[in-house]
N, C-alpha and C positions, 0 to 999 in steps of 0.2 A: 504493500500500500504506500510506502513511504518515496519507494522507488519511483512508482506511479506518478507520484504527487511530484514529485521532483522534473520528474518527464512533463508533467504539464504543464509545471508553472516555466521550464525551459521555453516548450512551446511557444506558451503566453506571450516571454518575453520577448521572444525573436518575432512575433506577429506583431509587436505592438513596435520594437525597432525599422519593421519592414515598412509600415505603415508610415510611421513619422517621418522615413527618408522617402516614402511616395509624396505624401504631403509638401516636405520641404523641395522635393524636385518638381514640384506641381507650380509650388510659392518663386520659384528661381528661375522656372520657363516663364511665367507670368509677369516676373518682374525682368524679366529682361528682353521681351518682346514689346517691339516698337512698330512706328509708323513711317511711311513716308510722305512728307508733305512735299508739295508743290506749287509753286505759281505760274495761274496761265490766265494769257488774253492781252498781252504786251506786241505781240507779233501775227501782224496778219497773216504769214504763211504755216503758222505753227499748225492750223487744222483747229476742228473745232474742240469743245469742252466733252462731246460723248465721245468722242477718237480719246481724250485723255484717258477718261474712268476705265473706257473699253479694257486697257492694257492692264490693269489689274493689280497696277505697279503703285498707286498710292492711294492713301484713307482720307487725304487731306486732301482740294482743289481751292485754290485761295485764286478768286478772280481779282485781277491788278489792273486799273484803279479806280478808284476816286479821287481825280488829283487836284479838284478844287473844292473846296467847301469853307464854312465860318468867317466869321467878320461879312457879316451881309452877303457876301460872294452869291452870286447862283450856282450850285454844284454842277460838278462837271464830271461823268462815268466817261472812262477811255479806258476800251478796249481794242483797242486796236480796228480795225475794218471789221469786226464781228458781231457788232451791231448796222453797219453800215450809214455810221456817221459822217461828217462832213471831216475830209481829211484826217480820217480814223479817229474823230471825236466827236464827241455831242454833250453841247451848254446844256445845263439844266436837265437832270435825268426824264423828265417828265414828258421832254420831246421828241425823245427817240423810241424806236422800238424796238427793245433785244426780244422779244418774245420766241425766238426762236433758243436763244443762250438760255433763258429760262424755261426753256421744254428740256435743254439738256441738263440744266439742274435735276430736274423733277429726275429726270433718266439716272443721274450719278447717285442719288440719292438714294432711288430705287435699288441699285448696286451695293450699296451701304458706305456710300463715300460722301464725306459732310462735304461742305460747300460755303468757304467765307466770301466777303467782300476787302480787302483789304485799301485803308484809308491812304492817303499820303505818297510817298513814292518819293524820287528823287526831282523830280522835274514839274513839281504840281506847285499849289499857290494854295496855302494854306496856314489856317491859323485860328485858336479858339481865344478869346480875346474877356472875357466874361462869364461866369453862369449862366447867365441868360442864355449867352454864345452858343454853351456846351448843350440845353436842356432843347434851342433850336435844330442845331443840327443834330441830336440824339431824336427828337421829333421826326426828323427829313427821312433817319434810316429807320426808324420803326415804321413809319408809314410805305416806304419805298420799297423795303428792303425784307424788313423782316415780319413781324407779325399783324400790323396794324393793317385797319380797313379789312379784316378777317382773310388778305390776301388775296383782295377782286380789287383793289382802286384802282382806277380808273389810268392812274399817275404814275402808277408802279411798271419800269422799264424794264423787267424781268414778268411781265405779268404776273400768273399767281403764286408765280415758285415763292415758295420761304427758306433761303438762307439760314444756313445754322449759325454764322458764327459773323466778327468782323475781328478785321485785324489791322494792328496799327503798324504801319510802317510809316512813322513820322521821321523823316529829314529834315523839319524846317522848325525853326524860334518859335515857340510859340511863349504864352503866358507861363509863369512858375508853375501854376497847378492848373491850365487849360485841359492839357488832354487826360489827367487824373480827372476832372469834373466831367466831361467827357465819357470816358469810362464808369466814370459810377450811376455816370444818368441812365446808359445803355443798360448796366449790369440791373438795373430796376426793374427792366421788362422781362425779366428770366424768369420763368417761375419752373415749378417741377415738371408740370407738364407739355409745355414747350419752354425748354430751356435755349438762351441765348449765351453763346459759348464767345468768350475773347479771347485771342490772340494779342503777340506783340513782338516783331521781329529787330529788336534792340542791335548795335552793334557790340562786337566782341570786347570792345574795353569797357572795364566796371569802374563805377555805374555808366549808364548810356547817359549819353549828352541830352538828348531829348527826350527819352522816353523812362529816366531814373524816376521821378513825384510820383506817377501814373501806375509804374508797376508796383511801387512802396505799397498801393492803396489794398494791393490784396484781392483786387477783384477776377485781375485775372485768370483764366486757366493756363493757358500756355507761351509760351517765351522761347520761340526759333531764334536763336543766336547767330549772326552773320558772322562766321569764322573766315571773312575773305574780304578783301578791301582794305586792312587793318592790321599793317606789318606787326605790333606789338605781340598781337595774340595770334595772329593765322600759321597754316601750313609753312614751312618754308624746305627745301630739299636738303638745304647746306645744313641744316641746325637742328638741334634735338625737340621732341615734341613737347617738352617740360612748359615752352610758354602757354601752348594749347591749352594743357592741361592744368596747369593754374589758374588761367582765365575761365573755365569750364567749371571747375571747383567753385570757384566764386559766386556762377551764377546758378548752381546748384544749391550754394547754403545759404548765400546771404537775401533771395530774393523769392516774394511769399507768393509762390505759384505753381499751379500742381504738376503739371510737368515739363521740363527745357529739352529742345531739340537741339541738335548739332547743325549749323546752318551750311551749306556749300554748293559752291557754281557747280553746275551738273556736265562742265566739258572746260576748255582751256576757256575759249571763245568766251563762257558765261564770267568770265572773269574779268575785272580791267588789265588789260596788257603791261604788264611788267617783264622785262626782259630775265632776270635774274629770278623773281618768286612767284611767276602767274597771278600774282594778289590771291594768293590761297587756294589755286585748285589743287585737292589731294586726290591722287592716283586712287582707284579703289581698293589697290590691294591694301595699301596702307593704310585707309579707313578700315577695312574690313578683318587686319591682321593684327594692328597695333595699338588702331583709335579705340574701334567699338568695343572690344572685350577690357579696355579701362573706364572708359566715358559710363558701362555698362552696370558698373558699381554704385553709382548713384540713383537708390531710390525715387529719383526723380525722372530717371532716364524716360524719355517719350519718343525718343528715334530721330530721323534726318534728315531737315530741309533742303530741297533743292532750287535755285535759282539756272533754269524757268525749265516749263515743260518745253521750250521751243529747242533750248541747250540741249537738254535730255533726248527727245527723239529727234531732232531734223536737224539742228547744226553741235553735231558730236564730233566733230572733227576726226574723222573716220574712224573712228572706237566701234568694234565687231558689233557690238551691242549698247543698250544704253544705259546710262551709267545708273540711272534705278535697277534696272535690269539685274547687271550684276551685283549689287549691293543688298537687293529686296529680302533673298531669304536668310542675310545676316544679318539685317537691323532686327 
């Protein structure tokens, strides 16, 4: 009997070990499965928004931009010739009609692939100037954009698609706490059952010049970090990756938001031309060997921006494949 007893509780315990390393390898595939995000609608030739989702290559579609809004401004959506605006743009979203972009939201969606708006850009004219400012243009996207008018007005340039998310890619001065007020007006309309998700693609040195107040506020969910454009922290071939990765730690602990992506050009091309560092394009092996199984350690890890779908499939600079492609089932 004793023997018995002994045999069981052996049993017992090797079931209950078996189990706890299922669990924890369960906890460890979970937390270190990411996403790939992308921006498209920059480049008329890149193809449309259902071409992107089709490939199967990311969870994120950040349509780029809205490169004018606040301070009275009339907003201004440019996407390239894909709405087929006036010299691949159009004043005031209410007078164009993407209705076709916004049938392939519906489509991406349908796929399981969210679908922001991203603010700001390098080349836009913009600026939140007051509360007032922020609660007007957090008005414009709720009615345009995302929930408001139960997603039939009249005014809405995506017709009735609803957008999941917006994302702030601010380049420009604004007020101390503009795009934080901004952000908190949006984050207002989120509720459980249609939640409105934020982004914020910051650049790699800490804090961001523009977008440090705004992320502090905590509303955010996610923060794609541009590891490219920014000698201090990017890629560089000559040099070890210690800077990367100190900049990366940084925005991992010091900044309240649920999870940080790895931001990068998705070809040479998607990069500004530097003769010596490509402004951060990293090779995939090296992401895929060196970066990710460190960057992966951080609880926070969300996966890895790419700059743009156009870099990614059509000008890859003759890479076999594209660079989502080979990187997708290691993020």
């Amino acid at each position: 009997m004793k023997t018995r007893g002994l045999v069981s509780n052996l049993v017992s315990l090797v079931l209950t070990l078996v189990a706890s390393s299922l669990v924890s390898g369960v906890d460890c595939k979970k937390r270190a499965n990411g996403t790939v995000v992308v921006y498209w609608g920059t480049y008329e030739k890149e193809g449309s928004l259902k071409t992107a989702c089709e490939t199967g290559n990311y969870g994120i579609v950040v349509l780029s931009f809205l490169s004018v809004f606040g301070d009275g401004r009339a907003p201004k959506l440019d996407l390239a010739d894909h709405c087929g605006g006036v010299n691949g743009s159009a004043i005031n979203g209410s007078a164009i009609n993407c209705a076709p972009v916004g049938q392939d939201v519906k489509f991406c969606q349908s796929k399981g692939v969210k679908v922001f708006l991203s603010l700001g850009g390098a080349d836009g004219n913009y600026s939140i100037v007051s509360d007032k400012d922020a609660i007007a243009v957090s008005d414009y996207l709720w009615n345009n954009f995302l929930g408001g008018g139960a997603g039939n007005s009249s005014s809405r340039p995506l017709g009735d698609a609803v957008l999941d998310g917006i994302d702030f890619d601010m380049e420009m001065t604004s007020t101390q706490t503009g795009y934080a007020q901004l952000a908190k007006q949006i984050k207002l309309r989120s509720t459980k059952d249609r939640p409105v998700l934020l982004s914020a693609a910051p650049q790699c040195p800490f804090p961001d010049e523009f977008l440090g107040p705004a992320l502090n506020t905590g509303v955010f969910d996610y923060a794609w970090v541009q590891f490219y454009n920014n000698h201090d922290c990017q890629y560089n071939p000559k040099k070890t990756l210690d800077n990367v990765f100190a900049a990366w730690h940084k925005w991992t602990t010091k900044v309240p938001v649920k999870k940080v992506f790895f931001g990068l050009p998705a070809s040479l091309s998607g990069a500004t031309d530097s003769p010596s560092t490509k402004d951060g394009y990293m090779p995939a092996k090296v992401l895929k060997q060196q970066v990710l199984p460190k960057i992966k350690e951080s609880s926070k890890y969300g996966g890895v921006m790419l700059w743009s779908y156009y870099y990614d499939f059509v000008k890859h600079d003759g890479r076999k494949e594209p660079y989502s492609t080979t990187i997708k089932n290691a993020v």
